[in-house]
C-alpha positions as a Markdown table, in Angstrom:
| # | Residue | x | y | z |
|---|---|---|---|---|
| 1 | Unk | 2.4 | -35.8 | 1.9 |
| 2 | Unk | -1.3 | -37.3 | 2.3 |
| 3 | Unk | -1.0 | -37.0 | 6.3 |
| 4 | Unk | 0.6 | -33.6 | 6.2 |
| 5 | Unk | -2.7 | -32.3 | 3.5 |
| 6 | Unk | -4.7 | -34.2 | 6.6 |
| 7 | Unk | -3.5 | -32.0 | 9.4 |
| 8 | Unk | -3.8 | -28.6 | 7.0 |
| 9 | Unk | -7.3 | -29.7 | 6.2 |
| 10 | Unk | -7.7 | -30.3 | 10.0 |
| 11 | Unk | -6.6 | -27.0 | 10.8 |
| 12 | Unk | -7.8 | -24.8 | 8.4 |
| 13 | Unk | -11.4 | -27.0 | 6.6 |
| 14 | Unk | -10.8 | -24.3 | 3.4 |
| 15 | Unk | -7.5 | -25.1 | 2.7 |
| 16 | Unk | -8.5 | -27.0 | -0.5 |
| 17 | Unk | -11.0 | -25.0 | -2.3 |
| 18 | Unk | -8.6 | -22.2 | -1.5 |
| 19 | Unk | -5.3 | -23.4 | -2.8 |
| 20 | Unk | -7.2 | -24.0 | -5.8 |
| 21 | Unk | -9.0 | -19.9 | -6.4 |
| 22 | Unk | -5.0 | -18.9 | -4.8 |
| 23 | Unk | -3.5 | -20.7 | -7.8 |
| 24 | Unk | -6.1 | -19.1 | -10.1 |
| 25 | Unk | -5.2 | -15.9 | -8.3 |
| 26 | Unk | -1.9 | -15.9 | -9.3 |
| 27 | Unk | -2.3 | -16.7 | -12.7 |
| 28 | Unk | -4.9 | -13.9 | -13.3 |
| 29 | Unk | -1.7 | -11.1 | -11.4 |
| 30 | Unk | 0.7 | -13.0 | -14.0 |
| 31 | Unk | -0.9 | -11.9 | -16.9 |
| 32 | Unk | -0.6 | -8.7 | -15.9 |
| 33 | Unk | 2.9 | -8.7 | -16.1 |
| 34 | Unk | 3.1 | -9.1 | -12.5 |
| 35 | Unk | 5.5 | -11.9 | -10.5 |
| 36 | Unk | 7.9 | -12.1 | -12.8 |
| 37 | Unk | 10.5 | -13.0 | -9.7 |
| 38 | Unk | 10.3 | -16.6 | -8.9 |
| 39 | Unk | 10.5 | -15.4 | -5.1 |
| 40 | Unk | 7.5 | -13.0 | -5.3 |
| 41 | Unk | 5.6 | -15.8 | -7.0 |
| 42 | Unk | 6.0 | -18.6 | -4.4 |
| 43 | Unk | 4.9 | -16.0 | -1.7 |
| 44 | Unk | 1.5 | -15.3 | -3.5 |
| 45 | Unk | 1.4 | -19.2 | -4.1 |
| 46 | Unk | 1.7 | -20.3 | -0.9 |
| 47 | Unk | 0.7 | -17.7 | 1.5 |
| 48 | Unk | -3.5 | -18.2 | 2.1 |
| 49 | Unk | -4.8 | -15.1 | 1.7 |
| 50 | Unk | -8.1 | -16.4 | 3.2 |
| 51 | Unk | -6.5 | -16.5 | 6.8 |
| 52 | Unk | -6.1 | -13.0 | 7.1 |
| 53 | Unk | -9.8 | -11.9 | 5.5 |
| 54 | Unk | -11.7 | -14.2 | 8.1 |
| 55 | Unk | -14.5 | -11.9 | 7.9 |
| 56 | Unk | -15.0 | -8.3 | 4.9 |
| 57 | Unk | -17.4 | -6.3 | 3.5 |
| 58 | Unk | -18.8 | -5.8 | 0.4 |
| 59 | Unk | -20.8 | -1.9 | 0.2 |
| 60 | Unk | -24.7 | -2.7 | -0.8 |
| 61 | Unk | -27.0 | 0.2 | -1.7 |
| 62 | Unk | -28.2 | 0.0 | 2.3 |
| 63 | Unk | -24.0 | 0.5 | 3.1 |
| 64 | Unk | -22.1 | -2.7 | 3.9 |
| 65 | Unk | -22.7 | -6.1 | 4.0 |
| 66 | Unk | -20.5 | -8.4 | 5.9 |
| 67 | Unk | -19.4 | -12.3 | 4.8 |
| 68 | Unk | -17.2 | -13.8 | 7.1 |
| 69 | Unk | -15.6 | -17.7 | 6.9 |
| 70 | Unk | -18.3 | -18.6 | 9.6 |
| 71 | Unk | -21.6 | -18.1 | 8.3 |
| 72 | Unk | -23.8 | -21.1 | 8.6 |
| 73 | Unk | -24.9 | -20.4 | 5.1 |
| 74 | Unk | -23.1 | -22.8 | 2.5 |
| 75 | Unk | -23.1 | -20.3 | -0.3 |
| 76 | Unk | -22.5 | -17.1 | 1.9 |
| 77 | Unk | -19.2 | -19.2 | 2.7 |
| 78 | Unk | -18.5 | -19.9 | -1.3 |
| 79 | Unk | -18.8 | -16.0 | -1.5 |
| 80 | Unk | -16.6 | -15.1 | 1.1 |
| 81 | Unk | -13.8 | -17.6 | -0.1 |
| 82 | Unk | -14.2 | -16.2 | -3.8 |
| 83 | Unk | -14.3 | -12.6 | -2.6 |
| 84 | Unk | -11.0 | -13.4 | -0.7 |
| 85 | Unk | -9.4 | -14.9 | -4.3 |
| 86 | Unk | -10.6 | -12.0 | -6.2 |
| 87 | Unk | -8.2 | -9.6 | -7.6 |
| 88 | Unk | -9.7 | -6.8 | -5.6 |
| 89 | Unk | -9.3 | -5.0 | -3.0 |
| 90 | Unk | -11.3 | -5.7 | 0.5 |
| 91 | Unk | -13.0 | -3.4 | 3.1 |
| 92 | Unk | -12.2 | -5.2 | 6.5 |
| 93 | Unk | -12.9 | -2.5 | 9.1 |
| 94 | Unk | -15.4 | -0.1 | 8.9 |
| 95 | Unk | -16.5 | 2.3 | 11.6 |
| 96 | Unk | -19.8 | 4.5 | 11.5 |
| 97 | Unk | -19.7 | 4.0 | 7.7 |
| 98 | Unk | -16.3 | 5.2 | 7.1 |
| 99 | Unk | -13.8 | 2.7 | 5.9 |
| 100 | Unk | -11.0 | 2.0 | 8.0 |
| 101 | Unk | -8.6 | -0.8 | 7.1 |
| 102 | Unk | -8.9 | -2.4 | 4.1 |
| 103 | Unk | -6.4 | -5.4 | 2.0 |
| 104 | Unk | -4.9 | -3.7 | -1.2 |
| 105 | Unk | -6.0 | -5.8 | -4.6 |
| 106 | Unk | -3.4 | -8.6 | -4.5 |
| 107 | Unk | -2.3 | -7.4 | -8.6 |
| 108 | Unk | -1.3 | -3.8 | -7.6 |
| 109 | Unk | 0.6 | -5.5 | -4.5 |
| 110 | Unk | 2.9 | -7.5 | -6.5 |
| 111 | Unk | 3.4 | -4.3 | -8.5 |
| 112 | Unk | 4.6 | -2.6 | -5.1 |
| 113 | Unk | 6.7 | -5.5 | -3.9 |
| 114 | Unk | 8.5 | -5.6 | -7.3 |
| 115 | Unk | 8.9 | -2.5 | -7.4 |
| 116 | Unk | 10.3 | -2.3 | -3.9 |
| 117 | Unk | 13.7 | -4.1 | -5.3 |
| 118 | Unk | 14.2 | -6.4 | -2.0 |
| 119 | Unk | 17.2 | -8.5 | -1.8 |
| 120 | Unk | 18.3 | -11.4 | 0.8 |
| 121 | Unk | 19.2 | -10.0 | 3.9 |
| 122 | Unk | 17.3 | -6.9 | 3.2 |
| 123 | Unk | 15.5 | -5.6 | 6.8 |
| 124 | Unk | 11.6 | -4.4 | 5.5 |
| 125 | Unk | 9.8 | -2.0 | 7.6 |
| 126 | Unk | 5.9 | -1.7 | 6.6 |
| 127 | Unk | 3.6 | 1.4 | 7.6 |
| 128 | Unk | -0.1 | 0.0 | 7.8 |
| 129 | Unk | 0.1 | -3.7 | 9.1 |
| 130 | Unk | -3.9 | -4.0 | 7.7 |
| 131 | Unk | -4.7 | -7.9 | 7.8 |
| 132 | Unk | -1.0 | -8.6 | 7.7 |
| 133 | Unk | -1.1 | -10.4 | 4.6 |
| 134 | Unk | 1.4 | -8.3 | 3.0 |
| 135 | Unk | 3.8 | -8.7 | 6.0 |
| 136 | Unk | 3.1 | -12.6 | 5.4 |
| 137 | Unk | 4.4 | -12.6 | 1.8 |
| 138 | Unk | 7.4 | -10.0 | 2.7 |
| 139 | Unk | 8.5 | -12.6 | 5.8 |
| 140 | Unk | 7.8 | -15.6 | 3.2 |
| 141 | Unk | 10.9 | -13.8 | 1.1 |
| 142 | Unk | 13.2 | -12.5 | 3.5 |
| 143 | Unk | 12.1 | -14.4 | 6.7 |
| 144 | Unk | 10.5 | -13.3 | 9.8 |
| 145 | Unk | 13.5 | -11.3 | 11.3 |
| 146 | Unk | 13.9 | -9.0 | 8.8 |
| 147 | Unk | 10.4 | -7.6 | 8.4 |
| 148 | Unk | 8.3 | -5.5 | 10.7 |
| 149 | Unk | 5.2 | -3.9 | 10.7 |
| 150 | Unk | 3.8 | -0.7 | 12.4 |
| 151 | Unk | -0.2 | -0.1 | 13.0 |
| 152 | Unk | -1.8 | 3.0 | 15.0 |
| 153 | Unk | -4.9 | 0.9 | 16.0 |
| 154 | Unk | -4.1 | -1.8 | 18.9 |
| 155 | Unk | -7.3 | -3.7 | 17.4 |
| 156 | Unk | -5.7 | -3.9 | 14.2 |
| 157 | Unk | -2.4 | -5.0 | 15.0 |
| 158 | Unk | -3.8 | -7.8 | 17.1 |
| 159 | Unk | -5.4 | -8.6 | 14.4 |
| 160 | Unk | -3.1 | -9.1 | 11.9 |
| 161 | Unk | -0.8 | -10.8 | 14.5 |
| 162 | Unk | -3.0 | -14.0 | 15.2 |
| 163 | Unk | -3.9 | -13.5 | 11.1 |
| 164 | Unk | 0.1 | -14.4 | 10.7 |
| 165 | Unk | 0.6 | -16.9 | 13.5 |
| 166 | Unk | -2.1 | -18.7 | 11.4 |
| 167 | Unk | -0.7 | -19.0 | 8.6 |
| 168 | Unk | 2.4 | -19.0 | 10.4 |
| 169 | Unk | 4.5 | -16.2 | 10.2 |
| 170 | Unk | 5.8 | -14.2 | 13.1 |
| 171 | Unk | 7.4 | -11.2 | 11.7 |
| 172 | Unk | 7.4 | -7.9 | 14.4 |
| 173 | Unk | 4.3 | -6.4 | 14.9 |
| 174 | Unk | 4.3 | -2.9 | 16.6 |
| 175 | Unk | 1.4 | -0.8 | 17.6 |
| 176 | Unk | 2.8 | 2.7 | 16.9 |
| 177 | Unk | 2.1 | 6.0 | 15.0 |
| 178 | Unk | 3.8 | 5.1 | 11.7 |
| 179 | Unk | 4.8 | 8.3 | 10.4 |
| 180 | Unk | 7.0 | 8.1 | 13.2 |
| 181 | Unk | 8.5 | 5.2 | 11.5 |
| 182 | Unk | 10.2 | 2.4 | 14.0 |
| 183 | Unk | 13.2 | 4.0 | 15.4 |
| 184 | Unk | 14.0 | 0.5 | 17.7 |
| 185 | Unk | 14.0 | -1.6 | 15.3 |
| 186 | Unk | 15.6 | 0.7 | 12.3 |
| 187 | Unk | 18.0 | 0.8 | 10.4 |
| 188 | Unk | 15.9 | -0.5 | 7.2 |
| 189 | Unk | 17.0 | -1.2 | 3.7 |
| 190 | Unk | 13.3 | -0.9 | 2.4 |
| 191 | Unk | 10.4 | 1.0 | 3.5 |
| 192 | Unk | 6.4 | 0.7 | 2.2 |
| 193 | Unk | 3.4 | 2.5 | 3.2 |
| 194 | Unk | -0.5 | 0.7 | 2.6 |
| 195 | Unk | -1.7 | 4.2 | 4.0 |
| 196 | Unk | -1.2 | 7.8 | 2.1 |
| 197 | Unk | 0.2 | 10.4 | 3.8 |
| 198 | Unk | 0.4 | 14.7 | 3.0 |
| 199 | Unk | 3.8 | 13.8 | 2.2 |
| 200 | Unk | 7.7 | 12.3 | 3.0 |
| 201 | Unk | 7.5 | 11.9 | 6.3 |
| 202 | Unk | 11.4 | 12.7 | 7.1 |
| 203 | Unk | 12.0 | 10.6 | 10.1 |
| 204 | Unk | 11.6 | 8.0 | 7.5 |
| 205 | Unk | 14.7 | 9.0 | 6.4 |
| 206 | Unk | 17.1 | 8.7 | 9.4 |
| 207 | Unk | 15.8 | 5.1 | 9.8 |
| 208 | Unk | 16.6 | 4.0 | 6.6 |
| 209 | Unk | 20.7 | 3.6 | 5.6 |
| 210 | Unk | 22.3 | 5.0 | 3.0 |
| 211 | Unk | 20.6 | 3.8 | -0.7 |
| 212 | Unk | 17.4 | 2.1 | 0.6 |
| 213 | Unk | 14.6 | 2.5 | -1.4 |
| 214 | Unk | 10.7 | 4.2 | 0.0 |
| 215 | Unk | 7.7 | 3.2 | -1.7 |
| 216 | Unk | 5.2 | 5.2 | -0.3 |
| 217 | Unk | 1.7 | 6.3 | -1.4 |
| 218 | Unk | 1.1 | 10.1 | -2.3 |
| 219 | Unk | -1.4 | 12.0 | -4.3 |
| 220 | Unk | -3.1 | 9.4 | -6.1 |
| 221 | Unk | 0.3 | 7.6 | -7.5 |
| 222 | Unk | 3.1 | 5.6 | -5.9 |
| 223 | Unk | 6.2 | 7.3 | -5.3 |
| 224 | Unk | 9.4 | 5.1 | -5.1 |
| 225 | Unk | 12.4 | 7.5 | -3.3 |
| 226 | Unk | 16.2 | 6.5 | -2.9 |
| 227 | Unk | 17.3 | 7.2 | 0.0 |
| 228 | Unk | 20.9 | 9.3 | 0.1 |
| 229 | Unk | 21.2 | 10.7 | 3.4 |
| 230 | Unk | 19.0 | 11.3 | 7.1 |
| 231 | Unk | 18.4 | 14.8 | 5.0 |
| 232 | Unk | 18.4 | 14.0 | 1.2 |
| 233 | Unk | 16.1 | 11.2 | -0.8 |
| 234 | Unk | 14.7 | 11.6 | -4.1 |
| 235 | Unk | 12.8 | 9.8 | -6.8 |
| 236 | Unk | 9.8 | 9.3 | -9.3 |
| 237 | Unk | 6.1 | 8.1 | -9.4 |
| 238 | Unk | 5.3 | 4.7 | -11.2 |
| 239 | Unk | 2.6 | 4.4 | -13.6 |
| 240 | Unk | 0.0 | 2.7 | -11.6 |
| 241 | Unk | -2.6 | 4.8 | -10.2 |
| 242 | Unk | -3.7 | 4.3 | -6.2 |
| 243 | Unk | -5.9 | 4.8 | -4.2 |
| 244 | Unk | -5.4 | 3.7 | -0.1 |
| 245 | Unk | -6.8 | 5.4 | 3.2 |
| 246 | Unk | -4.8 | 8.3 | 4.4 |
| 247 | Unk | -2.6 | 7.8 | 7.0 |
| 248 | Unk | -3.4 | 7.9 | 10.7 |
| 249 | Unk | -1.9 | 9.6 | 13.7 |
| 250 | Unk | 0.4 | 12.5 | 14.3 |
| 251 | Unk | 1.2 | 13.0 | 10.3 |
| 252 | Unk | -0.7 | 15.8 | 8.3 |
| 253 | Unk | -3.8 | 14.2 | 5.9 |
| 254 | Unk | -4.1 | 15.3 | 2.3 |
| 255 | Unk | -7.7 | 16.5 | 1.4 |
| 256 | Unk | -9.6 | 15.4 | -1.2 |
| 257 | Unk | -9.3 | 18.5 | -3.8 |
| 258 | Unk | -12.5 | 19.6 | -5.1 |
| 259 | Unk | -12.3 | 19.9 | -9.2 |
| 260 | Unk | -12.9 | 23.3 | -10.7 |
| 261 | Unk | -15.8 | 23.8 | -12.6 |
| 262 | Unk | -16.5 | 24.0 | -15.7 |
| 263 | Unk | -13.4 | 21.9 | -16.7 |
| 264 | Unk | -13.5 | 20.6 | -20.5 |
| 265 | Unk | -14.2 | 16.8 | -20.6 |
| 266 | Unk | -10.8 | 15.4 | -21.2 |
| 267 | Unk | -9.7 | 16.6 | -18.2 |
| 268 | Unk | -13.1 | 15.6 | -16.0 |
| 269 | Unk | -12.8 | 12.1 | -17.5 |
| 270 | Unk | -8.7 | 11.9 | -16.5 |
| 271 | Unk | -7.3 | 10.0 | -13.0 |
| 272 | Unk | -4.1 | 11.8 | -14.2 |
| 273 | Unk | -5.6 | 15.3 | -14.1 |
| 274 | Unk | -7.0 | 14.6 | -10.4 |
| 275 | Unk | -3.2 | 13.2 | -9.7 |
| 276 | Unk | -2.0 | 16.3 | -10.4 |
| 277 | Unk | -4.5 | 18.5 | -8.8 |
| 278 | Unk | -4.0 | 16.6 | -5.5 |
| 279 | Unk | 0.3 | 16.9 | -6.0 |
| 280 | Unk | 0.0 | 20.4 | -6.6 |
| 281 | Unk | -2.7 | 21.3 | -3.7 |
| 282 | Unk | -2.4 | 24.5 | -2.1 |
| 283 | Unk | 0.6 | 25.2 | -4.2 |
| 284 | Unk | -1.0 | 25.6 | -7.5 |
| 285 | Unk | -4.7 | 27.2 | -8.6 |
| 286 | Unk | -6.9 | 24.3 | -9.9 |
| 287 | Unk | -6.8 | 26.5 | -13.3 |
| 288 | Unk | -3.2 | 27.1 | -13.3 |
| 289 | Unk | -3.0 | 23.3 | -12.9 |
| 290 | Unk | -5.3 | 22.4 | -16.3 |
| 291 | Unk | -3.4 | 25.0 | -17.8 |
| 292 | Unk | -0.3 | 23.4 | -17.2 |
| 293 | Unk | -2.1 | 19.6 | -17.7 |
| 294 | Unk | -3.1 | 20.8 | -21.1 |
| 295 | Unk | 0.5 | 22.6 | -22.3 |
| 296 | Unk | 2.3 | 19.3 | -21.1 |
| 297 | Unk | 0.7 | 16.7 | -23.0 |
| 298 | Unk | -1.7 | 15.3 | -20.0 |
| 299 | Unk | 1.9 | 13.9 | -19.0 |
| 300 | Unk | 1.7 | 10.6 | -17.2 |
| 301 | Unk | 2.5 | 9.8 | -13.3 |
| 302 | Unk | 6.2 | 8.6 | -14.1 |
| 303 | Unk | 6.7 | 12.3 | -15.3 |
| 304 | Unk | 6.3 | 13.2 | -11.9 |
| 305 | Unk | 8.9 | 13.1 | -9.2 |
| 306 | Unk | 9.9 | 14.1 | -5.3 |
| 307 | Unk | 13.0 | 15.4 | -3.5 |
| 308 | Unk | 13.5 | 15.9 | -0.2 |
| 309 | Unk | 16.4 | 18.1 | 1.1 |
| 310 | Unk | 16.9 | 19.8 | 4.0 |
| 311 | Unk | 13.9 | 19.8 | 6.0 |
| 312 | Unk | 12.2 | 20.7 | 2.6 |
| 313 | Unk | 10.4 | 18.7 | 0.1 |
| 314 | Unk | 8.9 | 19.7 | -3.3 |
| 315 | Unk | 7.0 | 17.8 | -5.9 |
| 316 | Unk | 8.6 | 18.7 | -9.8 |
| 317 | Unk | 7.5 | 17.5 | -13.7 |
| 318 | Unk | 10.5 | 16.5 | -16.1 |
| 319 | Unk | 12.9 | 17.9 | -13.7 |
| 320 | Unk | 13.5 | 18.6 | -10.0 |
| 321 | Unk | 15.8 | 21.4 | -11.2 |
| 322 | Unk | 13.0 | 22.6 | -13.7 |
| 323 | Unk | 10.5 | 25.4 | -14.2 |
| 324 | Unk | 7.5 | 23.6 | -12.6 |
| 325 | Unk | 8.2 | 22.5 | -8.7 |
| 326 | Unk | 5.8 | 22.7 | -6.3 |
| 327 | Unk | 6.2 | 22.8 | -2.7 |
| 328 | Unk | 4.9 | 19.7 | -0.9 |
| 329 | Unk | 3.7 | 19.0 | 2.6 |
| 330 | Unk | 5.1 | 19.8 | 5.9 |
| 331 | Unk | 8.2 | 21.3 | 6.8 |
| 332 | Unk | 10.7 | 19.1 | 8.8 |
| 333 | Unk | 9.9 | 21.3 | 12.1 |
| 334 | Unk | 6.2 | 20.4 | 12.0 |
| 335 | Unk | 7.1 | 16.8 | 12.3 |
C-alpha cells in the first residue's frame, strides 16, 4: 500500500493534499442530500477532480484571473487546489472575455447523475465532454465501454482526453456537433447534456432505445424525458435551478429574455419567474407570462414538463393535455 501511495505521489505531487479537500468535497455534496448511491459516492471519492482543472479562472473586477497547478507561487498553487475542491463551478476556457467551457459545481452534478437512474450495463452518451471529469465518474460506474462523450471544439476534446488518461480512464471521446447526437456509437440507454440547447433535439431520440431516460438542460431547469419511441419522449423538470452555456454547433440557441418592465418585486426577485419567461419565449407575452405566474401560485420547476411527438414539441404546466402548452423550439424539419 506504502509503495503504491509512492508511485501516485510520484506521478501526480498533489495527490495528498487533494484526496484530503476530495474527501471534504464529498462530505459537504452529502449533506445536501446528494450521493445517496454507494456507486455515485465512490466515483466522487476516488476520481481527482484536480487532474482535469490543471489550470481555471476565477472573474476579477479587471475580467479573469487564471491559477493553474504550475505556478511557481506556493500559495497561488494552495488556491488553485482549493478552488478545484470547492463546491462550485469552474470557468476553464474563455475566449475574448466570453466564457466557453466551464466544470459544473460537483453538488448539482451528483444531483444530475442521480437523477439520470444508470444501471450496470447501461451505454451513457454525454453532450459537452468539458474537462471530462464527468465522463470520468460515469466510466468509474459503468466502465469505460459503455460511456462516450461528444465535444464541437477539437481543443476541448483533446483536452479532456489526456485529462482522463490521467487519471486513467479511457472512455470514447468524439469531436462532433452534439445535437447531432452519436449515431456510430448509439443505441444509448441514457443521455445528458452539460450544455443548454433551444430545445429536444430529436435525433436524440432515434439513438436512444425504447425507455432510456434524457436529462438535458433547458430554460433555466433540468428536464429529465423518457424516451418511448424515435418520435415520442416525454417528461418533467426537477427542482434544481441551472445555469450552463448554450449549446454549440448546428442546434438553435435560446436568448436570454429581457424582463418586462415595471414587474412587481416578487416576480423581479424570482429564478422561477425568469424559468418561465425563458420556457415560454416567443410563445407567450412577458405579461401574459406574470399573469399566468401570479394566477398559478409562482408554481415551482417540477410543475413544468415536455413532450415530444411527431416532429413537434411543446412545453405544458400541470398537464401536457392542459389549458396552458406552449410550443417549444424547432420543428423536426429544421434539424
Amino acid at each position: 500500500m506504502g509503495a503504491d501511495q509512492d508511485a501516485r505521489t510520484l506521478r501526480d505531487p498533489f495527490a495528498g493534499a487533494a484526496a484530503e479537500a476530495r474527501r471534504a468535497l464529498v462530505r459537504r455534496i452529502a449533506a445536501t442530500g446528494a450521493l445517496e448511491d454507494p456507486a455515485w459516492r465512490a466515483a466522487f471519492e476516488e476520481v481527482p477532480r484536480h487532474l482535469f482543472v490543471p489550470y481555471y479562472y476565477v472573474s476579477t473586477f479587471a475580467g479573469y484571473e487564471r491559477l493553474w497547478c504550475g505556478d511557481r507561487d506556493p500559495e497561488r498553487r494552495g488556491r488553485w487546489l482549493r478552488g478545484a475542491y470547492a463546491d462550485g463551478p469552474l470557468a476553464t476556457r474563455v475566449r475574448d472575455g466570453q466564457l466557453l467551457s466551464s466544470s459544473s459545481q460537483p453538488s448539482l452534478m451528483a444531483r444530475m447523475l442521480d437523477a439520470l437512474e444508470v444501471r450496470d450495463g447501461h451505454h451513457v452518451l454525454e453532450i459537452g465532454a468539458g474537462t471530462g471529469y464527468n465522463a470520468a465518474l460515469l466510466a468509474h460506474r459503468l466502465g469505460d465501454a459503455l460511456v462516450t462523450t461528444v465535444e464541437l471544439d477539437p481543443e476541448i476534446t483533446e483536452s479532456a482526453r489526456a485529462h482522463l488518461a490521467a487519471a486513467g480512464r479511457h472512455p470514447a471521446v468524439i469531436t462532433g456537433d452534439g445535437a447531432r447526437g452519436c449515431p456510430g456509437r448509439a443505441p444509448f440507454d441514457r443521455i445528458i447534456a452539460t450544455c443548454t440547447p433551444a430545445s429536444v433535439p430529436e435525433v436524440w431520440l432515434g439513438q436512444c432505445r425504447p425507455g432510456a431516460r434524457i436529462l438535458a438542460p433547458l430554460a433555466t431547469g433540468l428536464l429529465v424525458l423518457r424516451v418511448r419511441d424515435a418520435e415520442h419522449a416525454e417528461g418533467r423538470f426537477l427542482h434544481t435551478p441551472a445555469y450552463f452555456v448554450p449549446i454549440r454547433g448546428g442546434a438553435p440557441v435560446r436568448s436570454p429574455v429581457p424582463r418586462p418592465a415595471g414587474l412587481p418585486r416578487r416576480a423581479a426577485d424570482s429564478d422561477l419567474f425568469d424559468f418561465l419567461l425563458s420556457l415560454t419565449a416567443g410563445s407567450l407575452d412577458p405579461h401574459e407570462a406574470l399573469s399566468l405566474w401570479q394566477r398559478e401560485q409562482r408554481p415551482e420547476r417540477e410543475r413544468f414538463g415536455v413532450t415530444v411527438s411527431g416532429g413537434r414539441q411543446w412545453a405544458w404546466l400541470d398537464d401536457p393535455e392542459g389549458p396552458y402548452a406552449w410550443p417549444l423550439g424547432a420543428t423536426r424539419d429544421e434539424w
